[in-house]
C-alpha positions in Angstrom: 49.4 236.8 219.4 47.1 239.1 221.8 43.5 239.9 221.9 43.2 243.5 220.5 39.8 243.2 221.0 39.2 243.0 224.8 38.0 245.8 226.7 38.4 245.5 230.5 34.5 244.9 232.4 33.8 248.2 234.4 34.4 245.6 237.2 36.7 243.1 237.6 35.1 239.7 239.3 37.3 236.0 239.4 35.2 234.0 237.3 38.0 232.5 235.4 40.9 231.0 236.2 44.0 233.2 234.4 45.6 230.6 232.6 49.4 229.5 232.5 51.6 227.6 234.2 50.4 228.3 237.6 46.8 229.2 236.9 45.8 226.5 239.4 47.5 228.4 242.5 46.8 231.6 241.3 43.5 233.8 243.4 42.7 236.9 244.7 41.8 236.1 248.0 44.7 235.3 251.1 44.6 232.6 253.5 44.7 228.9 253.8 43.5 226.6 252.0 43.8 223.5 254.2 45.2 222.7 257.3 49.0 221.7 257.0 51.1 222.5 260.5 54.6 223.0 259.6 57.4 220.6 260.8 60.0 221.6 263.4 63.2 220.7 263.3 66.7 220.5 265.7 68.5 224.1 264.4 67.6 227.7 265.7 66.5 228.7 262.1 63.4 226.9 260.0 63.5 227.5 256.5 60.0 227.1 254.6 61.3 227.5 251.0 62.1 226.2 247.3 65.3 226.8 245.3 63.8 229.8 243.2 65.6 232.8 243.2 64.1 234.3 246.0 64.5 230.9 248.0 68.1 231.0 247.5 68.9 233.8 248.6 68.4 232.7 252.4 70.1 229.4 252.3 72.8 231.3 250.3 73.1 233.4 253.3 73.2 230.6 256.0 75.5 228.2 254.2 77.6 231.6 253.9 77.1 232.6 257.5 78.2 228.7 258.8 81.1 229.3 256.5 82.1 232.5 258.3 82.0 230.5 261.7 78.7 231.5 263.1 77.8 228.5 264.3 74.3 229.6 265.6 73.6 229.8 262.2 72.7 226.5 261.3 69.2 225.5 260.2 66.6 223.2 259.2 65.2 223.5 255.5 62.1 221.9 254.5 61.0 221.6 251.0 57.7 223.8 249.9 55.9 222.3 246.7 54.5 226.1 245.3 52.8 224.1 242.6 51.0 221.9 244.9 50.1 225.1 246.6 51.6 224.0 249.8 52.6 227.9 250.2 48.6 227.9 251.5 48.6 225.1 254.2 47.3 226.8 257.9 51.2 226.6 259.3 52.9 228.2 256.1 50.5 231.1 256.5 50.9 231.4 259.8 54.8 232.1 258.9 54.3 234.2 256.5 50.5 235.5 255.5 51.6 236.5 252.2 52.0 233.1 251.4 55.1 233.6 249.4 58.6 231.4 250.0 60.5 231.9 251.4 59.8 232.2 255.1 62.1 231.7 258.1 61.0 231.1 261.7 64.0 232.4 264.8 63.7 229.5 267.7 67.0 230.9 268.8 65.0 233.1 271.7 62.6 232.5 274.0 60.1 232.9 271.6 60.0 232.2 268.1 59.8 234.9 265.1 58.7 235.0 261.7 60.8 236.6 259.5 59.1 237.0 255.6 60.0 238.7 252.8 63.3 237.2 251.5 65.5 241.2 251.7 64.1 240.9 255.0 65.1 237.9 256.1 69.0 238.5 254.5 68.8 241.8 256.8 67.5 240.0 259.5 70.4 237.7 259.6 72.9 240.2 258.9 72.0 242.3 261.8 71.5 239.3 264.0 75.3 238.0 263.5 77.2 241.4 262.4 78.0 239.7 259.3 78.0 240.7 255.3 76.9 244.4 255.8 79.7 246.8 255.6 80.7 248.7 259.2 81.2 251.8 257.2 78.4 254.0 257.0 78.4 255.1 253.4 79.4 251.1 251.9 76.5 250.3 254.2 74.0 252.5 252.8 74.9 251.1 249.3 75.0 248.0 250.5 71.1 249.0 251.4 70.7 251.0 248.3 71.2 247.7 245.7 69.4 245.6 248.2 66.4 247.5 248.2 67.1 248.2 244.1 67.3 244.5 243.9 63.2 243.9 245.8 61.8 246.7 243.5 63.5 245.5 240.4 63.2 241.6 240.8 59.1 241.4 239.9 59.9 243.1 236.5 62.4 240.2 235.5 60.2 237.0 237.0 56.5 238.2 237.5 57.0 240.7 234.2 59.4 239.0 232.0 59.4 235.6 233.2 55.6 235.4 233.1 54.5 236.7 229.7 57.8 234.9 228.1 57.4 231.3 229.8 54.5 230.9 231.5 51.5 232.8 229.8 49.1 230.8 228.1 50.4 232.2 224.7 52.8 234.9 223.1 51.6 238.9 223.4 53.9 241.1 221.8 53.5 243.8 224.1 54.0 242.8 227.3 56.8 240.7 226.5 58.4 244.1 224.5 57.1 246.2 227.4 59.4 244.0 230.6 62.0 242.5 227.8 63.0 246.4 227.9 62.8 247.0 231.2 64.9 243.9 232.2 67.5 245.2 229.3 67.9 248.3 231.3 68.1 247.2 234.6 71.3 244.6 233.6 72.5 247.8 232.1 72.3 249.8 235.6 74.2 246.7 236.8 77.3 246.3 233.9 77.6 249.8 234.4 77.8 250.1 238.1 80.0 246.8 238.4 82.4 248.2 235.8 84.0 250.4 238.6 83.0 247.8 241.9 83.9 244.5 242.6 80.4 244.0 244.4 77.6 245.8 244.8 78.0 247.8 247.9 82.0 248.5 246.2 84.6 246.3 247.7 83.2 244.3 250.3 80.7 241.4 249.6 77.7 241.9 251.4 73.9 240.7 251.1 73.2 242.8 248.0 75.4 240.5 246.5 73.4 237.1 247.9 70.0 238.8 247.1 70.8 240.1 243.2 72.7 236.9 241.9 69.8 234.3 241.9 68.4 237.1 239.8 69.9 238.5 237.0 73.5 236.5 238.0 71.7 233.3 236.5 70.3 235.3 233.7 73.6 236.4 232.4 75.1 232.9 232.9 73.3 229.9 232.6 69.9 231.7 231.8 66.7 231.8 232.8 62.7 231.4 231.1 64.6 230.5 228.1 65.5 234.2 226.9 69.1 234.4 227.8 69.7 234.5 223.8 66.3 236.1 223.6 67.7 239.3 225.8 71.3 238.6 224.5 72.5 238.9 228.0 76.5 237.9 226.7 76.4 242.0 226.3 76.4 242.7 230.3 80.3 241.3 231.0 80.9 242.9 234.3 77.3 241.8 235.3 78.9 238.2 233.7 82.2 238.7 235.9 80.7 239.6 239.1 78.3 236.6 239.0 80.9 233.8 238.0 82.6 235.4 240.8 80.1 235.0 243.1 78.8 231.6 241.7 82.2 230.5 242.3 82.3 230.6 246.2 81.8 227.2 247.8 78.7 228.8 250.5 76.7 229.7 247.2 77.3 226.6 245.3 75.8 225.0 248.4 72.9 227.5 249.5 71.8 227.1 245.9 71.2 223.5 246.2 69.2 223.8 249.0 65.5 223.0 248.5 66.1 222.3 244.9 63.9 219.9 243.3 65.0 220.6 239.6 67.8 220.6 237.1 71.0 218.1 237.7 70.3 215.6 240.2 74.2 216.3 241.5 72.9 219.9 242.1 69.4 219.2 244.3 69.3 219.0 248.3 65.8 218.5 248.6 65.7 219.2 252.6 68.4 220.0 254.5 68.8 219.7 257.9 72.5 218.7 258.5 75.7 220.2 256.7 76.4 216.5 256.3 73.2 216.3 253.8 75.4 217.8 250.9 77.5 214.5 251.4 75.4 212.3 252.1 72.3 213.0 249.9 71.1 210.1 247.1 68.9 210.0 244.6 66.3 208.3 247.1 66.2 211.5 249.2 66.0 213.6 246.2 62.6 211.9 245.0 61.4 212.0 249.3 
């Protein structure tokens, strides 16, 4: 179903909210919206996040990074309700004036640093511990390459796909053609490129890797919006392979948990602020 008959007003003005699933939260002005400070807690990094994809990315990173034995890695991660738009409280802006999840604040100096954008943040860390970026140039650059590949191509899958297949307030052929497509062809750049590499960046697991499999790792496995049939994503088997793969490691299992407020209750970490959470966490915690 789509309206064939609208004709776009020679200028646009918000007098209406869009509809959908998160028409409440959606406008097209930035700010806050109230005054919300954010909380502090013990660790050098403060996560501000949600277990989408692009939340767990970062606590995919960290949990990897304490893994590796960087101990200055550890962190605090507080839970951020997008649908009860605390994204727009006065201290999550502050962080991150985009008012998108996730966002990191560095107390490890002398002065703390906001570090948004979740391909930023996974570069941040990288660069900050000398960890999951190849030392080779060339490995590093691809590394790079897929990382920035994985920013640009992200919005087409959840914001294009996701949106018009899930959330919209009904079905429109076209769009949903228009991004089913596009998402078709980007998991083919991927099968085809992971036919020859073990990872993205070739043989070395790096943040391309962290940043891509929330993405279209999940799509190809367990699924995601519902149109895992839909985009019959059983096709893309080295996309398939590389992402078990990856699901598989012990670091991701728990970054992905992080935040999570959704899904199997064995699976959700609603905060974290201790590695000892993943043990001790109850369904108590889970509710807050």
């Amino acid at each position: 179903m789509s309206d064939e008959t609208y004709t776009p007003p020679e200028v646009w003005t918000w007098d209406q909210e869009s509809g959908g699933q998160f028409a409440s939260i959606n406008r097209p002005i930035s700010g806050p919206t109230h005054d919300k400070p954010l909380s502090v807690g013990k660790h050098p990094f403060q996560i501000y996040s949600l277990a989408t994809p692009n939340g767990q990315k970062v606590t995919i990173m960290l949990e990897e990074l304490l893994a590796a034995g960087h101990t200055g890695a550890e962190y605090d991660a507080w839970f951020i309700n997008i649908g009860d738009g605390d994204q727009f409280g006065s201290g999550f802006v502050e962080a991150n004036p985009n008012s998108k999840i996730p966002a990191m604040v560095d107390h490890s100096g002398d002065t703390p640093i906001r570090v948004f954008e979740s391909g930023n943040i996974l570069f941040y860390l990288a660069e900050k511990f000398d960890a999951f970026l190849p030392k080779d140039h060339a490995a590093r650059t691809e590394a790079m390459n897929w990382l920035f590949w994985l920013q640009g191509a992200a919005p087409y899958l959840g914001g294009g796909f996701g949106h018009f297949y899930a959330y919209a307030p009904f079905k429109m052929e076209y769009p949903i053609n228009r991004f089913a497509m596009e998402v078709k062809r980007q998991l083919d750049v991927l099968n085809k490129h992971l036919a020859n590499n073990e990872f993205l960046a070739g043989a070395e697991y790096s943040i391309a890797d962290m940043a891509t499999a929330p993405w279209y790792g999940r799509m190809v496995t367990t699924g995601a919006y519902e149109g895992q049939t839909f985009l019959s994503t059983h096709e893309y088997k080295n996309v398939i392979r590389w992402a078990e793969t990856i699901f598989a490691r012990p670091a991701v299992k728990r970054g992905r948990m992080v935040n999570a407020a959704q899904g199997d209750p064995s699976e959700q970490l609603r905060e974290r602020h201790d590695a000892g959470d993943f043990e001790t966490r109850t369904q108590d915690k889970l509710e807050g």
